[in-house]
DRENDO-1510 file (C-alpha; in Angstrom, 1 decimal, always signed):
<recs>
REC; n; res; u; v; w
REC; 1; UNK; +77.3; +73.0; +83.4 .
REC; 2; UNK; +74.1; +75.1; +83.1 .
REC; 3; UNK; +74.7; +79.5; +83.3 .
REC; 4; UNK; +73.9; +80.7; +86.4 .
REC; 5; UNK; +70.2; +82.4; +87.0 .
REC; 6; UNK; +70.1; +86.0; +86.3 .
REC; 7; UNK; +71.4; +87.9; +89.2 .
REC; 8; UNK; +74.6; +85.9; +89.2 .
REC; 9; UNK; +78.1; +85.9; +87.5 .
REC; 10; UNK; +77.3; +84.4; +84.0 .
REC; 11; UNK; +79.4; +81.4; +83.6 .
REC; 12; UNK; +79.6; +78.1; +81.4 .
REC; 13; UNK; +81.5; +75.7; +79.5 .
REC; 14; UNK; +80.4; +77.0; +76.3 .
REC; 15; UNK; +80.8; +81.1; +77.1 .
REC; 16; UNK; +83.7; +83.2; +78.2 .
REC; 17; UNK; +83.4; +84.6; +81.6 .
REC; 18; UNK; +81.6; +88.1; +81.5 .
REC; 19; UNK; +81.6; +91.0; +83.8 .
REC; 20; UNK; +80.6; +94.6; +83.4 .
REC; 21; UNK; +82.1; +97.9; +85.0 .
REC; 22; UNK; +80.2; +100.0; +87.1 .
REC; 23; UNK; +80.7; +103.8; +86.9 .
REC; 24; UNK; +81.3; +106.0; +90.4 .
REC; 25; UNK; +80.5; +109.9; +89.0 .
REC; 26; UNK; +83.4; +111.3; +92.0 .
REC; 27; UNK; +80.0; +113.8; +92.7 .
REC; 28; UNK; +77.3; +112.0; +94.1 .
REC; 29; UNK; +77.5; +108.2; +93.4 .
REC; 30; UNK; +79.0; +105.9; +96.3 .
REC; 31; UNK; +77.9; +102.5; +98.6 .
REC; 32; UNK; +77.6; +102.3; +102.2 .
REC; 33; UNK; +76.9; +99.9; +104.8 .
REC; 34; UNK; +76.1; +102.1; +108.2 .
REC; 35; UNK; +77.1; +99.1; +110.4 .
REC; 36; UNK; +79.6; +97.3; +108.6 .
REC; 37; UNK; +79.5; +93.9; +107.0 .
REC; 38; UNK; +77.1; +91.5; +109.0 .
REC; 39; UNK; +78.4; +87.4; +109.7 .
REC; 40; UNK; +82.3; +88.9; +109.7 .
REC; 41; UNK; +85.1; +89.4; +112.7 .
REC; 42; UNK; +88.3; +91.0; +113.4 .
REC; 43; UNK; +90.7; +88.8; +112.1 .
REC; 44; UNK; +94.4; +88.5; +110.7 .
REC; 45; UNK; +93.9; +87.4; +107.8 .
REC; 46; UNK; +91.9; +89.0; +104.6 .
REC; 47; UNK; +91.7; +89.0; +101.0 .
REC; 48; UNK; +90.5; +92.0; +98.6 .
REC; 49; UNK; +90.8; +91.9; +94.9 .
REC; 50; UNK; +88.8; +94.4; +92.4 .
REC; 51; UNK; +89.2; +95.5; +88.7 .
REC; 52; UNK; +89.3; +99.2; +88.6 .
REC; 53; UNK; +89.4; +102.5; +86.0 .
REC; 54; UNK; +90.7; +105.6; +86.5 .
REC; 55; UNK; +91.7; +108.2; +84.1 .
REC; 56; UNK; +92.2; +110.9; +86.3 .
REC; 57; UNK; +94.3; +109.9; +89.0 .
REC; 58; UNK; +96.4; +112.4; +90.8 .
REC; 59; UNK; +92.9; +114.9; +91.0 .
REC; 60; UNK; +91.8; +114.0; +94.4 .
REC; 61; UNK; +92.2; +111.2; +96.9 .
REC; 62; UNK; +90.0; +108.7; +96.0 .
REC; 63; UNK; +88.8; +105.6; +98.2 .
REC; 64; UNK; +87.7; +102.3; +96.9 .
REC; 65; UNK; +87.3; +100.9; +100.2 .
REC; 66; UNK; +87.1; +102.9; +103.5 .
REC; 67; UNK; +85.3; +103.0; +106.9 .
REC; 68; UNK; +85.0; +106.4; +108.4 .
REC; 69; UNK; +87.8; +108.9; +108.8 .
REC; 70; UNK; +90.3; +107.9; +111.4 .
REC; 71; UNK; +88.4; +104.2; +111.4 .
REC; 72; UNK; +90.0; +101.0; +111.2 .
REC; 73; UNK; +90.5; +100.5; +107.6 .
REC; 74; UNK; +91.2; +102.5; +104.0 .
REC; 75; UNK; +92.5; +101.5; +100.4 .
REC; 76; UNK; +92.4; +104.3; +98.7 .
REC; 77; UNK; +94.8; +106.4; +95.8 .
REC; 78; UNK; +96.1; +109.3; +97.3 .
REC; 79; UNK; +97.0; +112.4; +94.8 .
REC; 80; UNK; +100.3; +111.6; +94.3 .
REC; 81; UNK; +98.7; +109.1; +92.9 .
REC; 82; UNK; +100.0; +106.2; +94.9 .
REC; 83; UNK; +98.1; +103.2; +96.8 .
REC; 84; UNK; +97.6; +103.8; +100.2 .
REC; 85; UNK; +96.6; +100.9; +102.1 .
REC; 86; UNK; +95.3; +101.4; +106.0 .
REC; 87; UNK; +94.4; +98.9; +108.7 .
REC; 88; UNK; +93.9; +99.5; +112.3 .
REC; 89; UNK; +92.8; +97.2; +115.0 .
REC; 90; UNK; +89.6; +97.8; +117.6 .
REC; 91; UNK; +91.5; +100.1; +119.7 .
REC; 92; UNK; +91.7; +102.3; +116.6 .
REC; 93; UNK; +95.8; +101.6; +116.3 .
REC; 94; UNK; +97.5; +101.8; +113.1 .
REC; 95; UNK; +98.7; +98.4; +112.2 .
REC; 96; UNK; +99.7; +98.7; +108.6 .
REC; 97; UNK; +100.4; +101.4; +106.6 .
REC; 98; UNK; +101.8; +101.6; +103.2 .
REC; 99; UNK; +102.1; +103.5; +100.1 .
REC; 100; UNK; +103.5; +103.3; +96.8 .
REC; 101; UNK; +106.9; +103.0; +96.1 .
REC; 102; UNK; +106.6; +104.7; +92.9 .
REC; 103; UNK; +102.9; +106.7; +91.6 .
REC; 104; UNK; +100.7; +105.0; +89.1 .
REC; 105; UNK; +100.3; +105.8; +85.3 .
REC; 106; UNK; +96.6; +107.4; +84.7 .
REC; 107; UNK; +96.4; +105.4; +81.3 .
REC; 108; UNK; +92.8; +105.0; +81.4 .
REC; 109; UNK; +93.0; +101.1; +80.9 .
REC; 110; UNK; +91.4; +98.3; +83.6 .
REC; 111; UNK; +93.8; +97.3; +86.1 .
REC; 112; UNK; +93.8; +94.8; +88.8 .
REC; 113; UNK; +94.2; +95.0; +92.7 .
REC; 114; UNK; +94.8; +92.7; +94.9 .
REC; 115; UNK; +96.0; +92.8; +98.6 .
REC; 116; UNK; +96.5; +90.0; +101.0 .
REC; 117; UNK; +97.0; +90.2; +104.4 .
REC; 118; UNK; +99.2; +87.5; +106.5 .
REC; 119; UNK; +98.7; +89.9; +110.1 .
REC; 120; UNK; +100.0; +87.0; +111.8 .
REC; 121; UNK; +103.3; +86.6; +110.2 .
REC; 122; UNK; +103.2; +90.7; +109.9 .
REC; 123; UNK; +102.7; +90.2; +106.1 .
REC; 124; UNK; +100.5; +92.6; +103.3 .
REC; 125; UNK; +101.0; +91.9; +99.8 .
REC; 126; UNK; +100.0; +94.0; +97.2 .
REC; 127; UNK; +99.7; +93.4; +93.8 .
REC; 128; UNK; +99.0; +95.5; +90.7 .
REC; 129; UNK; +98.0; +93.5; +87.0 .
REC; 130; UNK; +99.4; +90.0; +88.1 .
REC; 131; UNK; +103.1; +91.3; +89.7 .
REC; 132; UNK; +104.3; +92.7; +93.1 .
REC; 133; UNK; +103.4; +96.4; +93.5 .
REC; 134; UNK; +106.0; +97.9; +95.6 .
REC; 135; UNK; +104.6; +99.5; +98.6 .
REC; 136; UNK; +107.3; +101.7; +101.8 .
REC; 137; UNK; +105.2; +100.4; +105.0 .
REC; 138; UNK; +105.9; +103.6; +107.0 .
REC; 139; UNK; +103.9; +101.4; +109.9 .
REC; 140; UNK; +104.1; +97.9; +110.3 .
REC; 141; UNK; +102.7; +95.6; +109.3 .
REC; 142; UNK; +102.4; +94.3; +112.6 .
REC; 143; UNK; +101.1; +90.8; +114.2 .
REC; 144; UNK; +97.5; +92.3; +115.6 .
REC; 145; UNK; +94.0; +91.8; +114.2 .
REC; 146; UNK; +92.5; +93.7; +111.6 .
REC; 147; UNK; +89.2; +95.7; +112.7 .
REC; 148; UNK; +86.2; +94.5; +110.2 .
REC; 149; UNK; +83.3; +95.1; +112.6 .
REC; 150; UNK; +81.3; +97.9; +114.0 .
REC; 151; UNK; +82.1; +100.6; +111.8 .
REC; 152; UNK; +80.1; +102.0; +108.7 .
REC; 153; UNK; +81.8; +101.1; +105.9 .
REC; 154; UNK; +81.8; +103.2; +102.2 .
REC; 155; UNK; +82.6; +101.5; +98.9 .
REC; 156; UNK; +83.6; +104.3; +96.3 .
REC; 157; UNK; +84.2; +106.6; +98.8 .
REC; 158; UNK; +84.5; +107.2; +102.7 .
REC; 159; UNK; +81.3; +107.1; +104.4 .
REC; 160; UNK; +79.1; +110.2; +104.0 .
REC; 161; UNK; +80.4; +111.2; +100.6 .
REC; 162; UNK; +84.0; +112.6; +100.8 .
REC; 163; UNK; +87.3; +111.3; +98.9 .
REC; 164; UNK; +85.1; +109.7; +96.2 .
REC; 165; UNK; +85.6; +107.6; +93.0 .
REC; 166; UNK; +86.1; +108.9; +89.9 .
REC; 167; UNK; +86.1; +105.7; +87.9 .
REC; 168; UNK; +85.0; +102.3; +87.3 .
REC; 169; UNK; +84.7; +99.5; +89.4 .
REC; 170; UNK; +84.1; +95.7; +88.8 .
REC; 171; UNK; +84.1; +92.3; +90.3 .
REC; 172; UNK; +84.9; +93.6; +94.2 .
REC; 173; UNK; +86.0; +90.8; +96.3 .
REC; 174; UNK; +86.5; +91.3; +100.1 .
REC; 175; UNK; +87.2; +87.2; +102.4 .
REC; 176; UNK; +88.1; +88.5; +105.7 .
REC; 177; UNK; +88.9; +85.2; +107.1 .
REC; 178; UNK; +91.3; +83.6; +104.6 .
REC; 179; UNK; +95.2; +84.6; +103.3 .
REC; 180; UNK; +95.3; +83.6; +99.6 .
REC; 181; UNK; +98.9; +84.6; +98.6 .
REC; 182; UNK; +98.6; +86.0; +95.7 .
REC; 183; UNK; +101.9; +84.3; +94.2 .
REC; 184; UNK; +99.8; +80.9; +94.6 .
REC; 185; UNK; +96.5; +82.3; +94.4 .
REC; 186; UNK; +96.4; +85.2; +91.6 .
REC; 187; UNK; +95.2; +82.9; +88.9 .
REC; 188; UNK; +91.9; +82.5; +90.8 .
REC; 189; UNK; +91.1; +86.6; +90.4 .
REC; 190; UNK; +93.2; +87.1; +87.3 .
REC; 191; UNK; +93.5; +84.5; +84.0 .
REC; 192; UNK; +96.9; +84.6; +82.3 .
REC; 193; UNK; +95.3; +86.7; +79.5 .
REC; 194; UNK; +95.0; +89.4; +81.9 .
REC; 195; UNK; +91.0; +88.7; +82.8 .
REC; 196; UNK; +88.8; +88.6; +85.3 .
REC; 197; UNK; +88.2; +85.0; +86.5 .
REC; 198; UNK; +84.8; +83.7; +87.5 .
REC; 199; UNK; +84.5; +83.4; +90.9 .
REC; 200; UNK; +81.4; +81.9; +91.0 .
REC; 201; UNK; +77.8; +82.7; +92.0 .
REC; 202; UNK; +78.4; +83.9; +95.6 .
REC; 203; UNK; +82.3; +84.5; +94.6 .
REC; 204; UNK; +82.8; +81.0; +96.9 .
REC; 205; UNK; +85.1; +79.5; +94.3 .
REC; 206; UNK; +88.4; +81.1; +95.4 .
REC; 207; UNK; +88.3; +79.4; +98.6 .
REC; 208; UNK; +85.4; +76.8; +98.9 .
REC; 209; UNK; +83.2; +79.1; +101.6 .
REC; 210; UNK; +81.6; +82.6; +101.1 .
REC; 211; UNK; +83.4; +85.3; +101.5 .
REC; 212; UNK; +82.2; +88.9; +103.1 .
REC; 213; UNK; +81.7; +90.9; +99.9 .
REC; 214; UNK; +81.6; +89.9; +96.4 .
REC; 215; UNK; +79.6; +92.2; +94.3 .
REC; 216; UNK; +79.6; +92.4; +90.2 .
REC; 217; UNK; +77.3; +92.6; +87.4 .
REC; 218; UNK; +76.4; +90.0; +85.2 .
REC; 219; UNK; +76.2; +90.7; +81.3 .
REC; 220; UNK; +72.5; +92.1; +80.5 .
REC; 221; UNK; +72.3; +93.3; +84.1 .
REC; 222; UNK; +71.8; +97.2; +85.8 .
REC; 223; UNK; +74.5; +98.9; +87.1 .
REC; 224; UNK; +72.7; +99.1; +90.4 .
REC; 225; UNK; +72.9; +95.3; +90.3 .
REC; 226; UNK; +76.8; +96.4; +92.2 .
REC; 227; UNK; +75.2; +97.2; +95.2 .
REC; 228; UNK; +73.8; +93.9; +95.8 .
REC; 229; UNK; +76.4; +91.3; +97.8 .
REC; 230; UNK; +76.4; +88.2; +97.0 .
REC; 231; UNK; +78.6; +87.3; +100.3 .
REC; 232; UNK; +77.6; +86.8; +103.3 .
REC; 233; UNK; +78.4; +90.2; +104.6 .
REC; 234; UNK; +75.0; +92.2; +103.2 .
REC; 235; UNK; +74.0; +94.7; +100.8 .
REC; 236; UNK; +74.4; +98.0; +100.4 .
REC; 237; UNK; +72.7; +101.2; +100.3 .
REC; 238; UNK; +73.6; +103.3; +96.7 .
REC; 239; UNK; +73.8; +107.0; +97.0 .
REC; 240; UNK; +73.2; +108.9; +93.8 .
REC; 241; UNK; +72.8; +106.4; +90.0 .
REC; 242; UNK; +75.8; +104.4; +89.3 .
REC; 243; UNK; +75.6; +103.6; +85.7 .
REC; 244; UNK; +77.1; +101.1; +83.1 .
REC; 245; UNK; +80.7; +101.9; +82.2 .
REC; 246; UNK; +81.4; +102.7; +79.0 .
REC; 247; UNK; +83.8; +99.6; +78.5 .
REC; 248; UNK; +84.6; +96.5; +80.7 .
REC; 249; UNK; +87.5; +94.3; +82.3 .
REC; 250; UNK; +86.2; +91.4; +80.6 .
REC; 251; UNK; +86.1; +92.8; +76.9 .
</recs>
């Protein structure tokens, strides 16, 4: 199997999968799409997984994924510092929301996220480095759709530049069409070495069809290279200079 063209997750028989970090400053540096992800729809069912680093957790509360405030939907680490995870349907309803059971270690290493969303059977897993991370669901989750459309949408922070990032990001992976449990599915995001897995050019592998976002950087590329989606949902606009980060999930 030939590598992929430049531009695209490097990947072949021959050479380890490869994906760099991107670093969000916590200033100035975040993503945003003003109306959302294009080709998506509310839905029950969605599946997010990202490599992230932070070595400062607890400072402020710090969004990887939000729309804007009181908006359908946040995954953010609060200062505790504990997940927080936040959906909402159209009417602006608070469907699901959960927090740590117990705060995360600031250790400064790569870590994996992933959360999965059953709405249907009024089920969110989250998981944290291949095993469940305990969340206390102070709402829900309840059987109603998740609210993907219509809403500006930040990556790094919430829209406009507030409760940013202070850390490194890599390999973000939103389907919000398809339930991949992650007790069946985790070995398609996360290798049994504890690696990011390739997920293929347009990040179609996990589940045969494109999902909304998938953005990463390929060895050799530009940190601004992120901000380019390689799903079906569109690109984004880069506020401030993401740059390289200093170490990577793959390494």
């Amino acid at each position: 199997m030939l590598p992929f063209m430049t531009g695209a997750m490097l990947s072949s028989a021959s050479q380890p999968y490869s994906t760099l970090g991107v670093t969000f400053d916590g200033v100035s540096d975040w993503m945003e799409r003003a109306s959302g992800f294009s080709a998506t729809a509310d839905g029950k069912s969605f599946t997010f997984s990202v490599w992230y680093r932070n070595a400062a957790l607890g400072a402020a509360s710090e969004k990887i994924l939000s729309h804007t405030a009181g908006a359908p939907n946040e995954f953010f680490i609060t200062t505790t510092p504990k997940f927080n995870v936040i959906l909402r349907n159209g009417a602006g309803t608070t469907i699901a929301n959960g927090l740590s059971t117990s705060a995360l270690t600031a250790d400064g290493n790569w870590h994996h996220l992933m959360i999965a969303a059953d709405m249907a059977n009024t089920t969110v897993k989250v998981y944290l480095d291949g095993a469940v991370h305990a969340m206390t669901w102070s709402t829900g989750p309840l059987n109603d759709f998740v609210d993907w459309t219509g809403t500006t949408i930040g990556c790094g922070a919430q829209p406009g530049g507030t409760s940013l990032w202070s850390g490194d990001l890599a390999d973000f992976y939103l389907n919000t069409a398809a339930y991949l449990d992650p007790a069946a599915h985790l070995s398609k995001f996360r290798s049994a070495a504890g690696k990011p897995v390739d997920l293929g050019p347009d990040g179609s592998w996990p589940t045969g069809t494109v999902p909304t976002c998938f953005c990463g950087v390929a060895k050799g590329g530009a940190a601004s290279d992120f901000g380019v989606n390689r799903g079906a949902g569109g690109n984004w606009t880069i506020t401030g200079a993401l740059s390289l980060a200093a170490s990577n999930p793959s390494d």
